[in-house]
C-alpha positions as CSV (number, residue, x, y, z in Angstrom):
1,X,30.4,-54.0,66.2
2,X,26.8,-55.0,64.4
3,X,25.3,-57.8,65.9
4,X,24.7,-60.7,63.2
5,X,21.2,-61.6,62.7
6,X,19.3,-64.4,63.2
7,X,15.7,-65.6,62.7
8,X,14.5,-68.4,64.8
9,X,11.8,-70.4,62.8
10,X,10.4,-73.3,65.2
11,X,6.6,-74.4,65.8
12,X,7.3,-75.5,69.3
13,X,6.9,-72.1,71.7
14,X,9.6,-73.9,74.5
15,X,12.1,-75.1,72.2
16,X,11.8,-71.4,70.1
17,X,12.3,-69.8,73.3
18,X,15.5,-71.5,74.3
19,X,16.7,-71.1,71.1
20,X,16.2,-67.4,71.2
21,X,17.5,-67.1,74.8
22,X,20.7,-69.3,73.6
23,X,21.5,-66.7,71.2
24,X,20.5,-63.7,72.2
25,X,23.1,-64.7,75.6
26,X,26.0,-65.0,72.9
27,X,27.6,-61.5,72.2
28,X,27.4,-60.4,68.7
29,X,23.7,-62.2,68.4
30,X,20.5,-61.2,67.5
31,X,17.3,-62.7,67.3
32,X,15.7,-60.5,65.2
33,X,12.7,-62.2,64.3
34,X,10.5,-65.5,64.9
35,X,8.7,-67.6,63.0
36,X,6.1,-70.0,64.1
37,X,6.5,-72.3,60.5
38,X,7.8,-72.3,56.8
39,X,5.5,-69.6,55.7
40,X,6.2,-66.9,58.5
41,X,10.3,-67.3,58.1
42,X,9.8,-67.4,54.4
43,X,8.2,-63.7,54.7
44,X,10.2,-62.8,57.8
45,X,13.5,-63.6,55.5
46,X,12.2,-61.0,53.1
47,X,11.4,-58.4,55.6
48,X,14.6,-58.7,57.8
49,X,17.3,-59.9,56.0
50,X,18.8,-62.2,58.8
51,X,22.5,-63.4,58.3
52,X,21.4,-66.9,59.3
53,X,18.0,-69.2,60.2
54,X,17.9,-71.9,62.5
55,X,14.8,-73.6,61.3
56,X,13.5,-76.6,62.5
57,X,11.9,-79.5,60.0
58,X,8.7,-80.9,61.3
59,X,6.3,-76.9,61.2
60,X,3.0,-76.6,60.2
61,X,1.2,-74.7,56.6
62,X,5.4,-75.3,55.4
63,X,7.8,-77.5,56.5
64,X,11.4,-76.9,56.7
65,X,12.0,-79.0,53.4
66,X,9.9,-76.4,51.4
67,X,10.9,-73.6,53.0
68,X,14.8,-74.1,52.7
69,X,13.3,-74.7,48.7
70,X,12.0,-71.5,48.8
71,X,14.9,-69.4,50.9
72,X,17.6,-70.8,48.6
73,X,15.5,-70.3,45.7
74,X,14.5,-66.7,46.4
75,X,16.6,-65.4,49.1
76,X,19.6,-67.2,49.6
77,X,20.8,-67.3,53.3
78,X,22.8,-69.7,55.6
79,X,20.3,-71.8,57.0
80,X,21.3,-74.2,59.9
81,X,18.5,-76.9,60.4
82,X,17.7,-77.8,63.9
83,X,15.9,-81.0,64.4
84,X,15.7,-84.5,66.4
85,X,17.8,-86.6,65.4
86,X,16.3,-89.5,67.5
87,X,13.1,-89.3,65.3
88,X,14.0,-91.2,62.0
89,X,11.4,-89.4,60.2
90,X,12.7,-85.5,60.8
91,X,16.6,-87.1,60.3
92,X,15.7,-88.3,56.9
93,X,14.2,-84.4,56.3
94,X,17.2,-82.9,57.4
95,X,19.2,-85.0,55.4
96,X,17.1,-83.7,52.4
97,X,16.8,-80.1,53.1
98,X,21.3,-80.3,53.1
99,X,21.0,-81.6,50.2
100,X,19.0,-78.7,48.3
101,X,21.7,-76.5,50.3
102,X,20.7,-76.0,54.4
103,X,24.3,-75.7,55.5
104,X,24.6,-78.0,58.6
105,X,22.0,-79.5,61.0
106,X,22.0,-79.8,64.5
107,X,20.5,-82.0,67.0
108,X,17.6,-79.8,69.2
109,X,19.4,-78.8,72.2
110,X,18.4,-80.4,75.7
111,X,16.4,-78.7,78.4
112,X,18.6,-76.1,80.7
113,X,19.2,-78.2,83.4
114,X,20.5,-81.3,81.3
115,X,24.1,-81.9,82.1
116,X,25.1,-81.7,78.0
117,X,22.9,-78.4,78.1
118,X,26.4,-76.0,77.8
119,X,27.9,-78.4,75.3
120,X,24.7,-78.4,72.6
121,X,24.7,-74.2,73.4
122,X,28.3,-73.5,72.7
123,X,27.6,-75.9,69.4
124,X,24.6,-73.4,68.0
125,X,26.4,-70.1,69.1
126,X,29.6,-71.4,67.2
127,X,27.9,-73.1,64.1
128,X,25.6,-70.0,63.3
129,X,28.7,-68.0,63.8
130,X,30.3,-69.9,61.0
131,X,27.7,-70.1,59.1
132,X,27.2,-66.5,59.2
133,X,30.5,-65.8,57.2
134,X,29.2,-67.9,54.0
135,X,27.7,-65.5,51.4
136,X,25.2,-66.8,48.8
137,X,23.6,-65.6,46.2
138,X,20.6,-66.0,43.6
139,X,21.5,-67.0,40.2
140,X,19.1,-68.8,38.2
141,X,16.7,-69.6,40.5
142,X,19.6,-71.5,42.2
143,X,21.6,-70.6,45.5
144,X,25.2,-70.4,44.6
145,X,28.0,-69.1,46.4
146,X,30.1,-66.3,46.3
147,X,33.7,-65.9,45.4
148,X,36.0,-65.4,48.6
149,X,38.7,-64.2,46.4
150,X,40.2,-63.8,42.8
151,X,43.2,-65.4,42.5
152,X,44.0,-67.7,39.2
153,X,43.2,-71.4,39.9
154,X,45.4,-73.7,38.2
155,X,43.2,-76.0,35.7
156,X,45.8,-79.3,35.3
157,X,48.8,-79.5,36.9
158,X,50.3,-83.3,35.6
159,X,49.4,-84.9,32.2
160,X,46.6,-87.9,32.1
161,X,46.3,-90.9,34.1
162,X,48.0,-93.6,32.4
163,X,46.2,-96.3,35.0
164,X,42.5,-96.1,35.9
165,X,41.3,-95.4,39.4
166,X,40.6,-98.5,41.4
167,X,39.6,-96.5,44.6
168,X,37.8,-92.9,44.4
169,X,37.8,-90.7,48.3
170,X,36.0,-88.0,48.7
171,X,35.7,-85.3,51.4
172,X,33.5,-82.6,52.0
173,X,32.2,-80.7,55.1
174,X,30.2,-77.3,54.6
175,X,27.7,-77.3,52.0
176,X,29.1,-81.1,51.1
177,X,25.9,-82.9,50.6
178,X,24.5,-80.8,48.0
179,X,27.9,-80.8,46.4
180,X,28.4,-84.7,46.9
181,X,24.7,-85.3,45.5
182,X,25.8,-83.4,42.2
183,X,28.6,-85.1,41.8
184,X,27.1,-88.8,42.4
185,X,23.8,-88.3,40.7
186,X,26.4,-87.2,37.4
187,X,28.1,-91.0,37.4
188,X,27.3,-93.0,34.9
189,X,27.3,-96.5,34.9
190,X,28.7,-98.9,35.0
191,X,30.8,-97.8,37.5
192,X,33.6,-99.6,38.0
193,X,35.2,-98.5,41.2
194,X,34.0,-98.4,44.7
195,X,33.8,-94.6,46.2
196,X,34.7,-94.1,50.2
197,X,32.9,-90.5,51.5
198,X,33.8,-88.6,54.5
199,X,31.5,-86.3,54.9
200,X,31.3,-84.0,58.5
201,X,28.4,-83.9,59.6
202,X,26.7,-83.7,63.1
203,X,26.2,-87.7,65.1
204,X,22.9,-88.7,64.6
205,X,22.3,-87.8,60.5
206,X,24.7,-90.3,58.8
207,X,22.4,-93.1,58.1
208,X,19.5,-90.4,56.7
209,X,22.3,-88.8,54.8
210,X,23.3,-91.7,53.0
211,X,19.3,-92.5,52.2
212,X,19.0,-89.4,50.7
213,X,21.8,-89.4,48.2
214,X,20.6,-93.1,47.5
215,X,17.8,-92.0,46.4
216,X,19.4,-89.4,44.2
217,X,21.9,-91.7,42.2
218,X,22.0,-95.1,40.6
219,X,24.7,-96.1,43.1
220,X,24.2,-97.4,45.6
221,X,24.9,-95.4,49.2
222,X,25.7,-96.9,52.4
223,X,27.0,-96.4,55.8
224,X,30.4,-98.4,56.1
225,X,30.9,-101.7,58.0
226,X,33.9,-102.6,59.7
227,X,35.6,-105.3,57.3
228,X,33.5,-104.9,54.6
229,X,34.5,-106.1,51.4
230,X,34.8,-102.5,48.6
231,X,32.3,-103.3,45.4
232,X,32.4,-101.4,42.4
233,X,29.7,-99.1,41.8
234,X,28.6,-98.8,45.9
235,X,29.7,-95.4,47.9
236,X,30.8,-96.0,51.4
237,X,30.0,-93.2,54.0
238,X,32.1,-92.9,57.0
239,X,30.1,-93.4,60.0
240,X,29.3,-91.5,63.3
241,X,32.6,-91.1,65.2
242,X,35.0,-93.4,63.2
243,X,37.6,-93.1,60.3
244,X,37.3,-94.7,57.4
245,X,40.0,-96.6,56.6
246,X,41.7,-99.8,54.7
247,X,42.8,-102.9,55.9
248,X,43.9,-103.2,52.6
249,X,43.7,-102.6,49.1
250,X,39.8,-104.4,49.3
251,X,38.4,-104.0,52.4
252,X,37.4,-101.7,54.7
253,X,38.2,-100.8,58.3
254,X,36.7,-98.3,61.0
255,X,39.4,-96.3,63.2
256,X,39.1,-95.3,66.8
257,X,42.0,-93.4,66.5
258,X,42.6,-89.5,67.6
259,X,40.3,-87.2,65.7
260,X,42.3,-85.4,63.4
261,X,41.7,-81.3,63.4
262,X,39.1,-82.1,65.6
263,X,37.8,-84.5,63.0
264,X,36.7,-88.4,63.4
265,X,36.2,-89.0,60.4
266,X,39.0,-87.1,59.3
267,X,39.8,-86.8,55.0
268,X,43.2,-87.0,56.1
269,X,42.8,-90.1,57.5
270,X,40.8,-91.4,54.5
271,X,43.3,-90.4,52.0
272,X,46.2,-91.2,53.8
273,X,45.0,-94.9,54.0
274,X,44.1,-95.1,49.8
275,X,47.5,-94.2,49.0
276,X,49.2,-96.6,51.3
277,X,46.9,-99.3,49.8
278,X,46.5,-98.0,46.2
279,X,49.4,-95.8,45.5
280,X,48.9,-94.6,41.5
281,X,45.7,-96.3,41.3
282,X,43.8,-93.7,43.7
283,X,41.7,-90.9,42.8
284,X,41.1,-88.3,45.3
285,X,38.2,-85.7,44.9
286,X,38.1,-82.7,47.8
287,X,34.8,-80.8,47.8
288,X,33.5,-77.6,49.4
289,X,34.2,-77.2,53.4
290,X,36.0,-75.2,56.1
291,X,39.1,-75.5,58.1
292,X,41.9,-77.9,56.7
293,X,40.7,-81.1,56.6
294,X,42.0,-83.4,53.6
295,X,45.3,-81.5,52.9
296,X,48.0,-83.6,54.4
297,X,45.8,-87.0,53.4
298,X,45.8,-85.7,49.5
299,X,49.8,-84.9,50.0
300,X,49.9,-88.4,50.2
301,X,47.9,-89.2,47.2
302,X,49.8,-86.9,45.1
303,X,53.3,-88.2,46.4
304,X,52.3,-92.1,45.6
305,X,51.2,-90.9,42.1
306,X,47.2,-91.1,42.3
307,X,45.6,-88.2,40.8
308,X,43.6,-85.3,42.8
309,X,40.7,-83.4,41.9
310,X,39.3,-80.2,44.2
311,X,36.2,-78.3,43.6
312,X,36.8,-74.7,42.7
313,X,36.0,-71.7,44.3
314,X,33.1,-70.2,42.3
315,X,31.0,-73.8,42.8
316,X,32.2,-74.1,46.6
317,X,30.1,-72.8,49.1
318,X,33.2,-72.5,51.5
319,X,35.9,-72.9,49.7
320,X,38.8,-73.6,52.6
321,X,39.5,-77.6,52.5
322,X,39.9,-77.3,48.5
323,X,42.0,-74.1,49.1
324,X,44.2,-75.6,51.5
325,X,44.8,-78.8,49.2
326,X,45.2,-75.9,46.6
327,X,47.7,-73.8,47.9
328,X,49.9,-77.4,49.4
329,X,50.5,-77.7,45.7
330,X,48.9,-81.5,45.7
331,X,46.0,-80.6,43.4
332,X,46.4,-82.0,40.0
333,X,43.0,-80.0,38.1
334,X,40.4,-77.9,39.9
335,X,37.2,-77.7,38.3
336,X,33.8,-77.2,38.8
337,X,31.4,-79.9,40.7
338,X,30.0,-80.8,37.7
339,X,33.5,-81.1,35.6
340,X,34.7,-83.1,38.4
341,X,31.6,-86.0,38.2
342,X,32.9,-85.9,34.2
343,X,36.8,-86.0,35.5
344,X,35.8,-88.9,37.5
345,X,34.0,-90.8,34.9
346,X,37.0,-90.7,32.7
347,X,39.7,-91.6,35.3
348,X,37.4,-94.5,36.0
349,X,35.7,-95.9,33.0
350,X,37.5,-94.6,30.6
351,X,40.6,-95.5,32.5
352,X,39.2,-99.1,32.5
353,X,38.5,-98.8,28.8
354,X,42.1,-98.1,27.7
355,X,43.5,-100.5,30.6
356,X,41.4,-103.4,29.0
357,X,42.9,-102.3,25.4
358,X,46.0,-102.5,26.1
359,X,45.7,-105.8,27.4
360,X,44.5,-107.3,24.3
């Protein structure tokens, strides 16, 4: 069996030495090659054709932002960005370079003889062993994914909303913040629903995550506060370790529950708590991401009458928490990111539009 490869780009010599030593240790691994900053793995990436980077954000002659610009522009490859998340500054760059399409980000591991030393290992080994599976490629200028397979996709499944969406949820996991910044930066205004997110992502980059889609849309993005009361036209990210929930059909509330598929946040939970409070008045969106996350929530959506929209597989990067919604029959049109932000616009505004008409 071929080893995968990997190319280790980090401008500290200890902390690119453990990384290597991490994964070389882990069978099926290869550091192949080392880079010392942007410029050296952008060349390195030509030269050895890695099947993933772990490249860290704060390097010197080019940082990880540009050089995840210039791998996904040029060479498409899974990168996975490694970086501290107790500095604020290299959070907030992490949080960009997932949005121009790194594919996760983890926190640098601790030193070898740190008690949470195994847990942070067994994390890299298994994230860049995930990541290793997702196939991109250059079209455009533009790192797109691959199609996993090539089976039809159904395009609508029930007739039009007769009631506008009061509530719009949306999940996402793998290559979700470039998918959820398309989608949110393609809004327009005025927006008259409030948007919940659950997006997985490592502890420690939700609040830079939410800063950087803020600064990509005229909506506003926040991290959610227990009992916060939902406004219109403000996107509410789950935060670090809770589920993102209702109290009602108006405010919010954070769960402590049992992660669900491994996940807190879980979409699942997220969904199932907008139908119970919303019922044919929800809209539920499911975007790129692995495993099954979302599925049994947007069963519950479907059931109560809402309406559910799932990215398709040509614009996914992974394209298994939209299949799974897919193939559990719940899906009512699956479409493109950029068809859903105009799907959502309609169910929303123009939902309002025709609700208000009919009034008079």
């Amino acid at each position: 069996m071929t080893a995968l490869k990997v190319l280790v780009a980090e401008d500290s010599p200890t902390t690119r030495q453990l990384l290597v030593e991490i994964i070389n240790a882990a069978p099926g691994l290869q550091v192949v090659a080392e880079a010392r900053n942007g410029a050296e793995a952008l060349d390195l990436v030509h030269r050895h054709g890695p099947d993933v980077i772990t490249l860290d954000i704060r390097m010197p002659e080019m940082d990880g932002f540009e050089a995840t610009k210039r791998i996904m522009t040029e060479c498409p490859t899974p990168i996975v960005i490694v970086s501290s998340a107790v500095n604020q500054r290299d959070a907030e760059v992490s949080a960009h370079a997932l949005r121009l399409g790194a594919l996760w980000v983890l926190p640098k591991p601790p030193g070898p003889m740190e008690p949470e030393f195994s847990v942070a290992a067994r994390e890299i080994v298994n994230t860049i062993r995930n990541m290793a599976s997702v196939k991109l490629v250059k079209r455009r200028g533009i790192a797109l994914p691959t199609r996993f397979t090539t089976h039809p996709q159904p395009r609508v499944v029930r007739p039009a909303a007769s009631l506008p969406a009061r509530v719009v949820a949306v999940a996402a996991s793998t290559g979700g913040p470039a998918a959820v910044n398309e989608l949110l930066s393609r809004l327009s205004g005025p927006f008259r629903a409030p948007i919940l997110l659950v997006q997985h992502i490592s502890p420690g980059f939700t609040h830079s995550l939410a800063g950087s889609l803020n600064n990509n849309s005229y909506l506003r993005v926040k991290v959610a506060e227990q009992d916060e009361a939902l406004c219109a036209g403000i996107v509410y990210l789950a935060p670090d370790g809770r589920h993102l929930e209702l109290a009602d059909a108006e405010t919010i509330r954070l769960g402590d529950s049992a992660p669900v598929r491994g996940f807190r946040p879980a979409a699942t939970r997220l969904f199932k708590a907008v139908a119970k409070e919303l019922g044919k008045e929800s809209l539920g969106v499911i975007l790129t991401g692995m495993g099954q996350d979302g599925a049994d929530g947007l069963r519950a959506i479907h059931r109560a009458g809402g309406r559910v929209l799932a990215q398709d597989e040509a614009s996914s990067v992974v394209f298994g928490m939209p299949k799974a919604a897919i193939d559990a029959g719940v899906v009512d049109e699956v479409l493109d990111v950029k068809e859903i932000a105009a799907r959502v616009n309609e169910l929303v505004t123009n939902g309002y539009k025709k609700s208000e008409a009919i009034s008079r």
